[in-house]
C-alpha positions as a Markdown table, in Angstrom:
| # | Residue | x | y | z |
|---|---|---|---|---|
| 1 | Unk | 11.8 | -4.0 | 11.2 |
| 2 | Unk | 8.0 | -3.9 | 11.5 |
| 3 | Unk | 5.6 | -6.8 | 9.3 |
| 4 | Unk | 2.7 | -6.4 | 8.2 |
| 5 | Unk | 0.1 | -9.8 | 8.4 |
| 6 | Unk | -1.7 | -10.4 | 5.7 |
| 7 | Unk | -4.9 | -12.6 | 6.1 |
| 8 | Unk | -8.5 | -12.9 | 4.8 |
| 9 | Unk | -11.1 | -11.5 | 7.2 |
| 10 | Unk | -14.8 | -11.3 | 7.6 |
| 11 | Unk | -16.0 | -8.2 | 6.2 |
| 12 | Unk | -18.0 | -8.3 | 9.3 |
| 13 | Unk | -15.7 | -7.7 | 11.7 |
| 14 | Unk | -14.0 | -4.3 | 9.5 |
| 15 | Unk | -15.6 | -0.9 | 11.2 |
| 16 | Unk | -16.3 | 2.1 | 9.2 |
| 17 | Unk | -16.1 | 5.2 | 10.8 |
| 18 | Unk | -18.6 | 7.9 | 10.0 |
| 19 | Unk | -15.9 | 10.9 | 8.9 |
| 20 | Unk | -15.2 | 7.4 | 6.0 |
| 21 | Unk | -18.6 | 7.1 | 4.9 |
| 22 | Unk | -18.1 | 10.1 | 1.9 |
| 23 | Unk | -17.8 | 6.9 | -1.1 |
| 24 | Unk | -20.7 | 5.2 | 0.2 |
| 25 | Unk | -23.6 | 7.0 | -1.9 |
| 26 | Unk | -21.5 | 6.6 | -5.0 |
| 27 | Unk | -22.9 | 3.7 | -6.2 |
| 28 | Unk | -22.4 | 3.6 | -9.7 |
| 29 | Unk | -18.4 | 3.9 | -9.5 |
| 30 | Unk | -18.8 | 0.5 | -6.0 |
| 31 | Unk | -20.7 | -1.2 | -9.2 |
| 32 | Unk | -18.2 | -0.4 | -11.8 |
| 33 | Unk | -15.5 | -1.4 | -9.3 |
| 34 | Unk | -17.1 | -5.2 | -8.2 |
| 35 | Unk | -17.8 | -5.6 | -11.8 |
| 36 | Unk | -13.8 | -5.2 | -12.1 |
| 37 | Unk | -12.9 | -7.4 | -9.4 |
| 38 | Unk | -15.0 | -10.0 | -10.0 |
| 39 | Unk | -12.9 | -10.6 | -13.7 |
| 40 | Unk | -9.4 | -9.9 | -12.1 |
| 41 | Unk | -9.3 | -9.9 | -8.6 |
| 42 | Unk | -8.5 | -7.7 | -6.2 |
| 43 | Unk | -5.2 | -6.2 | -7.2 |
| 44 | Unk | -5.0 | -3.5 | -4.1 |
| 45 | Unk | -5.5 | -4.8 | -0.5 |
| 46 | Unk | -6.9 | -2.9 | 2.0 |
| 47 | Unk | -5.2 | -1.8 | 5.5 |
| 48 | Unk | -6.7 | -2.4 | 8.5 |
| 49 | Unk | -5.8 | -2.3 | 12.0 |
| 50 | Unk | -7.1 | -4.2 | 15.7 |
| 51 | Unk | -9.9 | -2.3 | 16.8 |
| 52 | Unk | -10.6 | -2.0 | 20.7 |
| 53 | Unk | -13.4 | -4.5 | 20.4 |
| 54 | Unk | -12.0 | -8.0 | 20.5 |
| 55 | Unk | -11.8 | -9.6 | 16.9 |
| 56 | Unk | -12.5 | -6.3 | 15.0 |
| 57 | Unk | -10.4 | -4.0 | 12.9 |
| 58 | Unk | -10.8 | -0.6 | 11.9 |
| 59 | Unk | -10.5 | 0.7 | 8.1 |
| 60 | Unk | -7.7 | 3.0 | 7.6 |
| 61 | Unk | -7.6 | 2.4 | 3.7 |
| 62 | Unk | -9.5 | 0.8 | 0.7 |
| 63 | Unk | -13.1 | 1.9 | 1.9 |
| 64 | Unk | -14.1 | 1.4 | -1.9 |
| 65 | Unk | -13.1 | -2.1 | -2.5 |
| 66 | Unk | -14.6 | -2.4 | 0.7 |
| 67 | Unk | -18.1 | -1.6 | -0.1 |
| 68 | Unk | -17.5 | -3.3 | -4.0 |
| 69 | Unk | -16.4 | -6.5 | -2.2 |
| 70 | Unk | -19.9 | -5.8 | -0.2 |
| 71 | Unk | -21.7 | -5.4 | -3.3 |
| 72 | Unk | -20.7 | -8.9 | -4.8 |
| 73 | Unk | -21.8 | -10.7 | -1.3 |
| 74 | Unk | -18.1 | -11.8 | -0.9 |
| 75 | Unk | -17.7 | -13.2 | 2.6 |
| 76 | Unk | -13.9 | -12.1 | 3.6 |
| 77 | Unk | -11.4 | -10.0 | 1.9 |
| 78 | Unk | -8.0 | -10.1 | 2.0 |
| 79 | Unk | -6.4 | -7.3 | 4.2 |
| 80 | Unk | -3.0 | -5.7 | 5.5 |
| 81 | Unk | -3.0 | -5.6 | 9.4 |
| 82 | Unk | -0.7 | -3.1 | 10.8 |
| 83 | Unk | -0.3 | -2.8 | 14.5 |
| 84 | Unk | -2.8 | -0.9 | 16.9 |
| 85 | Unk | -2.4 | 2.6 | 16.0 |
| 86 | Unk | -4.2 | 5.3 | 18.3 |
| 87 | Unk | -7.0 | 7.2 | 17.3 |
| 88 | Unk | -4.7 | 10.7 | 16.6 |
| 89 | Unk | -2.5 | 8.0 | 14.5 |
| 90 | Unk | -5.6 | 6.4 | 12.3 |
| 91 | Unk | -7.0 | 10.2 | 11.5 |
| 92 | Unk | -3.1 | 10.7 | 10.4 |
| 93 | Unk | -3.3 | 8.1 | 8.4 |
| 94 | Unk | -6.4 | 9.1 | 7.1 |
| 95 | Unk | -5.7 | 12.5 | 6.3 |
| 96 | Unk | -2.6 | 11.0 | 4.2 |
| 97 | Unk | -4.8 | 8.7 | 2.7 |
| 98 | Unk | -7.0 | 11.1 | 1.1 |
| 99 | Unk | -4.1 | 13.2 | -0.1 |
| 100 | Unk | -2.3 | 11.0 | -1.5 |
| 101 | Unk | -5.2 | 9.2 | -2.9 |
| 102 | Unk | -5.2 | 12.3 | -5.5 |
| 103 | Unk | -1.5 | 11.9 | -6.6 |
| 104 | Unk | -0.2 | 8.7 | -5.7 |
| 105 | Unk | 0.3 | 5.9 | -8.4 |
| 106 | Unk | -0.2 | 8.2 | -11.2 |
| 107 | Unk | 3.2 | 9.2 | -12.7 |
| 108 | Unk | 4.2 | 5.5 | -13.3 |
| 109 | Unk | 8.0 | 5.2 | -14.4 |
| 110 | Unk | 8.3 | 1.8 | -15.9 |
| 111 | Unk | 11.4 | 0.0 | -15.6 |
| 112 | Unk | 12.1 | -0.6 | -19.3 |
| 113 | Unk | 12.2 | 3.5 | -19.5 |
| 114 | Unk | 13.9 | 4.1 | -16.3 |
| 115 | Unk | 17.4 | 6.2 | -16.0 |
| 116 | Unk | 19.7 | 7.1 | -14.1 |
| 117 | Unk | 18.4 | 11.2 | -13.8 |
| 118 | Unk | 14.9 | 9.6 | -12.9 |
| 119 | Unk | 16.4 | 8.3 | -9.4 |
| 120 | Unk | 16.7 | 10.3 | -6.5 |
| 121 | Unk | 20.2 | 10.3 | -4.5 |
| 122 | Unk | 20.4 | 7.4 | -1.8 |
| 123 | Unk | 21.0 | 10.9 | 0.6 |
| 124 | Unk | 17.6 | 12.7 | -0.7 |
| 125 | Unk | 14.8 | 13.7 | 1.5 |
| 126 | Unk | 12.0 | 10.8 | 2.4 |
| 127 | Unk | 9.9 | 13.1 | 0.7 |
| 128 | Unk | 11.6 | 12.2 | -2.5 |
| 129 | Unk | 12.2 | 8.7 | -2.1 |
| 130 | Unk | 8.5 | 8.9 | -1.7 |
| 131 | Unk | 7.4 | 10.2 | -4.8 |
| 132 | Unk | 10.1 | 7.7 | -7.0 |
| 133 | Unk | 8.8 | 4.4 | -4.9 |
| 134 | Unk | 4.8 | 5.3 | -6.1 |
| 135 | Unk | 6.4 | 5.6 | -9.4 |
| 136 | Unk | 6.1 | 1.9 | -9.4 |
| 137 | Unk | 2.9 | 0.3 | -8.4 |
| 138 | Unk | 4.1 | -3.8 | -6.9 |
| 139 | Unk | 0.7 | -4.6 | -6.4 |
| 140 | Unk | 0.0 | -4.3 | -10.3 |
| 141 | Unk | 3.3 | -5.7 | -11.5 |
| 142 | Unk | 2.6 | -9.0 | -9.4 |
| 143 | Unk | -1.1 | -9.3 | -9.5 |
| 144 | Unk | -1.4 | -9.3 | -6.1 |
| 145 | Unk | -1.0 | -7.5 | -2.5 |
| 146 | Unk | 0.0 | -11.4 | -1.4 |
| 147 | Unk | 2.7 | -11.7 | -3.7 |
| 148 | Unk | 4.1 | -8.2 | -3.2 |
| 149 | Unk | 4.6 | -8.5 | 0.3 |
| 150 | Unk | 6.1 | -12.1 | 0.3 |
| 151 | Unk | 8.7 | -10.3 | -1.9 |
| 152 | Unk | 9.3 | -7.2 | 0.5 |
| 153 | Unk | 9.5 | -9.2 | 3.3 |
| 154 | Unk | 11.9 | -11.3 | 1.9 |
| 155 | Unk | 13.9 | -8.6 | 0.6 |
| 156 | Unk | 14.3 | -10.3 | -2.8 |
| 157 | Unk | 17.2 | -7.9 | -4.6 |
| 158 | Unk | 18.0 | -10.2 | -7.7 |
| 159 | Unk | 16.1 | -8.0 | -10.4 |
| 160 | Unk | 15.0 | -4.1 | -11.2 |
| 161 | Unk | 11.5 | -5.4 | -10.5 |
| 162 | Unk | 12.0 | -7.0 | -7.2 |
| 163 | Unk | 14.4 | -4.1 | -5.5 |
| 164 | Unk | 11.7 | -1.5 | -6.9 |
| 165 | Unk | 9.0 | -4.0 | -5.6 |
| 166 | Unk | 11.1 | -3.8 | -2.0 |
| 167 | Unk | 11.2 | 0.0 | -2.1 |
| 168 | Unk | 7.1 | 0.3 | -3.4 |
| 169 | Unk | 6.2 | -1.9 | -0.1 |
| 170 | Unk | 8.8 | -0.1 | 2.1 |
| 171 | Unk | 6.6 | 3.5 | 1.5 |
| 172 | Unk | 3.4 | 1.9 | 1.7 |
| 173 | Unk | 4.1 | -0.1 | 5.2 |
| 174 | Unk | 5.3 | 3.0 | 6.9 |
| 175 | Unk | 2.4 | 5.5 | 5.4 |
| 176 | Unk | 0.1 | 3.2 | 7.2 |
| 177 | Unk | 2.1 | 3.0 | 10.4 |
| 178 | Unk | 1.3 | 6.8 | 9.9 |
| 179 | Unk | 5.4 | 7.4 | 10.5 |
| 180 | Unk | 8.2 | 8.2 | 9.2 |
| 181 | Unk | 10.9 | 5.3 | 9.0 |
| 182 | Unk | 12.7 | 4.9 | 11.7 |
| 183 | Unk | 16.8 | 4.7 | 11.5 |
| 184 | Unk | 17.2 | 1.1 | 10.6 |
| 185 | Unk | 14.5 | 1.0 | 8.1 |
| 186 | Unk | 15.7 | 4.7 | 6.4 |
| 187 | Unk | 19.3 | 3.2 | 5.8 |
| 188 | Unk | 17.8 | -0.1 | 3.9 |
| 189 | Unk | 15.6 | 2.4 | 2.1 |
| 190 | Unk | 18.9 | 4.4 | 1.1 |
| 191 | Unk | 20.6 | 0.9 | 0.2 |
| 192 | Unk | 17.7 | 0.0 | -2.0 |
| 193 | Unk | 18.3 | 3.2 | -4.0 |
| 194 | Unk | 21.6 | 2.5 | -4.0 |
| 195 | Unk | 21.3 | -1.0 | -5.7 |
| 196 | Unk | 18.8 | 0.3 | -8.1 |
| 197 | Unk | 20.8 | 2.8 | -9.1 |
| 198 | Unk | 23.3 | 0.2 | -10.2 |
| 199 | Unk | 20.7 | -1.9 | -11.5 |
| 200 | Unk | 20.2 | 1.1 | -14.4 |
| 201 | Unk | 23.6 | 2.1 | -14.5 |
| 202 | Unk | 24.6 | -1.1 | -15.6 |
C-alpha cells in the first residue's frame, strides 16, 4: 500500500509550471478564496510531488489555494507529497485534475440519505467506485486534509463516516499517483464497499 506524507512546506520551494499559470490573473476569485481561509482554514490540501531540484516540489493540484495562501503572506502550507512521478505522469495528473475539477465533489450523497440502490456493487467498474467515493467529500466532513488522512491510513471501519472517509482518500491517493489501483489496493476498495453496504443495510 502506497502513503502519502503530509507536512507543511515553504511556499518557496512549490514550482509552478507555466501550462498552470491559467488562475493566476483571476484575482478577484485568489481574494475571495484567502478571505475564506483566513476564517476557516484550509479545508483542501494541496498535492505536490519531489521536484528534480533538491528540496523542491512541483504542483500537481490546488494551484488556487496556492496563490490565496500567497495573497495572505502565509509562510508554509500544508501539502500531500506523493512520490516522484515523471513528467508524462504529472501532465496525466494534470489533465485529470482539470477534468475532474468540473465534476468532482458536486453530487454530494450524505450519509443520513444514503441507500442501499445509491451504492455501486463491490464487483463494479473503478469508474463507478469513483464517482460514489466523490459523493462524499472527507476533507469537509473532518475539517481537515490532516485528519482525513490519519483516518485512511489507519483504516478506521467503526462508523458510515469513517469507511466512506477510507474509500474518499483511497480515490484521491491514487488519482494523484496518476494510476489506477493496483490488485492489493482494488480488493480493499471492493471490501470497503462491501462493509458500507452493510453499514446501510443494517
Amino acid at each position: 500500500m502506497k502513503h502519502f506524507e503530509i507536512k507543511d512546506i515553504p511556499l518557496d520551494d512549490i514550482l509552478i509550471h507555466n501550462e498552470q499559470s491559467h488562475v493566476q490573473n483571476d484575482n478577484k476569485y485568489i481574494k475571495r478564496l484567502a478571505s475564506s481561509i483566513s476564517k476557516m482554514g484550509l479545508l483542501q490540501p494541496i498535492y505536490v510531488c519531489p521536484a528534480d531540484e533538491h528540496g523542491k516540489y512541483v504542483l500537481l493540484t490546488g494551484e488556487r489555494y496556492f496563490l490565496a495562501y500567497k495573497n495572505l503572506n502565509r509562510k508554509t502550507i500544508t501539502a500531500i507529497i506523493t512520490r516522484k512521478l515523471s513528467e508524462t505522469e504529472i501532465r496525466q495528473v494534470r489533465l485529470a485534475e482539470g477534468i475532474q475539477g468540473k465534476v468532482s465533489l458536486k453530487k454530494k450523497n450524505p450519509n443520513s440519505g444514503l441507500t442501499a440502490t445509491n451504492i455501486p456493487s463491490p464487483k463494479a467498474h473503478w469508474r463507478t467506485i469513483t464517482k460514489f467515493a466523490l459523493s462524499f467529500n472527507g476533507y469537509e466532513y473532518w475539517g481537515s486534509s490532516e485528519k482525513c488522512a490519519k483516518i485512511a491510513n489507519s483504516r478506521r471501519d467503526r462508523t458510515l463516516a469513517e469507511l466512506r472517509t477510507c474509500l474518499f482518500f483511497e480515490q484521491r491517493r491514487w488519482r494523484h499517483f496518476g494510476e489506477k489501483p493496483d490488485k492489493e489496493a482494488m480488493k480493499y476498495i471492493r471490501d470497503l464497499i462491501e462493509k458500507i453496504c452493510k453499514k446501510v443495510e443494517g
